[in-house]
C-alpha positions in Angstrom: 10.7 -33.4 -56.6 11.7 -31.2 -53.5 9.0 -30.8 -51.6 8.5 -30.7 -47.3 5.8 -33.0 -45.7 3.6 -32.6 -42.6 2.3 -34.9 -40.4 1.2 -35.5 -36.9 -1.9 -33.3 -36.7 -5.3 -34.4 -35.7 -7.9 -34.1 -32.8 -7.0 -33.6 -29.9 -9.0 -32.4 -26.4 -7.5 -28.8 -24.6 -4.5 -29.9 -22.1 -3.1 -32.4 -24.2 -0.3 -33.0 -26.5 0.4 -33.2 -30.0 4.5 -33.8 -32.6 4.5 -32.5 -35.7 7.1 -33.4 -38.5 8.1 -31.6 -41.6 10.1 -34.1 -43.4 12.1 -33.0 -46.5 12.6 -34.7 -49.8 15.5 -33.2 -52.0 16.1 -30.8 -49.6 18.7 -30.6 -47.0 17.3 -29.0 -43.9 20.2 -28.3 -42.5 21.7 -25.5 -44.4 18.4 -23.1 -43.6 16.2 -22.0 -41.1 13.1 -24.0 -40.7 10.3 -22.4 -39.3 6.3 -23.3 -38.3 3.3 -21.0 -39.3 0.0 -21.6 -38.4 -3.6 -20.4 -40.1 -6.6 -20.9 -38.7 -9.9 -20.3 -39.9 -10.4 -16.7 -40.9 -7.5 -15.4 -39.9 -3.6 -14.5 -41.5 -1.4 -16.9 -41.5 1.0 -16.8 -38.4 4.7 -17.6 -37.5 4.6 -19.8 -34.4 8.5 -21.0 -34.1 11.9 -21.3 -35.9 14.5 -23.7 -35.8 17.9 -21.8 -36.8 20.4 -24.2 -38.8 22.8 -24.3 -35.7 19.9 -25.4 -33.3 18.4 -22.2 -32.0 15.3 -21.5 -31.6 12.6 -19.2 -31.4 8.8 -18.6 -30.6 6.3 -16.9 -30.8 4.7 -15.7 -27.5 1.8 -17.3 -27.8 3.3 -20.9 -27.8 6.1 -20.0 -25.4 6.7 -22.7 -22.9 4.0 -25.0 -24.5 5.8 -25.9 -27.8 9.4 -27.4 -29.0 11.1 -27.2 -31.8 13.8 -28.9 -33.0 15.9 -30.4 -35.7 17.4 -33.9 -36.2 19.6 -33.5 -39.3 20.3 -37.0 -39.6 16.5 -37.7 -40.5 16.7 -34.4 -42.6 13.4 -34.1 -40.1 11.8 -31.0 -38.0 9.9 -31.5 -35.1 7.5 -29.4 -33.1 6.4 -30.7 -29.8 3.0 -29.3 -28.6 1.8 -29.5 -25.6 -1.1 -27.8 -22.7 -3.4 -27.3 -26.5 -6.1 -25.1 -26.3 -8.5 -24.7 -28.3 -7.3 -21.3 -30.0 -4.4 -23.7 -31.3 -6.5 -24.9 -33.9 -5.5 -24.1 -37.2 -3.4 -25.8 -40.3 0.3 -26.1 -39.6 2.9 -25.2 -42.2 6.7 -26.0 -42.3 8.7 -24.0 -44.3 12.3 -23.6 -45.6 14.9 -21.9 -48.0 17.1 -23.9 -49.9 19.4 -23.2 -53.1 17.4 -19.7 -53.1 14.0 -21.0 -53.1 11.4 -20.9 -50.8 9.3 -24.1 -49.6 6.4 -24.7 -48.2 4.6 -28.0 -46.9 0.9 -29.0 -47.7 0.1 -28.1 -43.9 -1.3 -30.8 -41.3 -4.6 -30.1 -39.0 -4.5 -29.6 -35.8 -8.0 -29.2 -34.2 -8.0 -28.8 -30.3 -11.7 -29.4 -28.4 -13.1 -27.7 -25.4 
């Protein structure tokens, strides 16, 4: 079953630091785009960074400087590096990819940053 798998959320107090990976099973993450949404609670579901199949990368402003993302094709593995968290970080965190014309999504990991 293709699928894409979160991980590496949890609790963590404001200043500190947080990696998330979206690992891929039957997909091959290096012939897309993969990119990181957050949602958090009561609000729309946001873009927060893309990692372009050649490496490049993008963010949204309110992460810029704080987060990383990057790819390591050989563990068919994306990671975003989070760091400086504050507590308006808080919200689920979704990978998600194209591949073969379809459209994935992971189940999304927590992230919950404290005061």
């Amino acid at each position: 079953q293709a699928q894409l798998v979160e991980s590496g959320g949890g609790l963590v107090q404001a200043g500190g630091s947080l990696r998330l990976s979206c690992a891929a099973s039957r997909i091959i993450l290096s012939t897309n785009g993969v990119a990181w949404h957050r949602q958090a609670p009561g609000k729309q579901r946001e873009w927060v960074a893309t990692v372009a199949s050649g490496g490049a990368t993008n963010y949204a402003a309110s992460v810029m400087s704080r987060f990383r993302v990057w790819r390591d094709n050989e563990e068919n593995t994306v990671y975003l590096q989070m760091t400086s968290l504050q507590p308006q970080d808080t919200a689920v965190y979704y990978c998600t990819t194209s591949f073969r014309g379809r459209a994935y999504w992971g189940q999304g990991t927590q992230v919950t940053v404290s005061s």
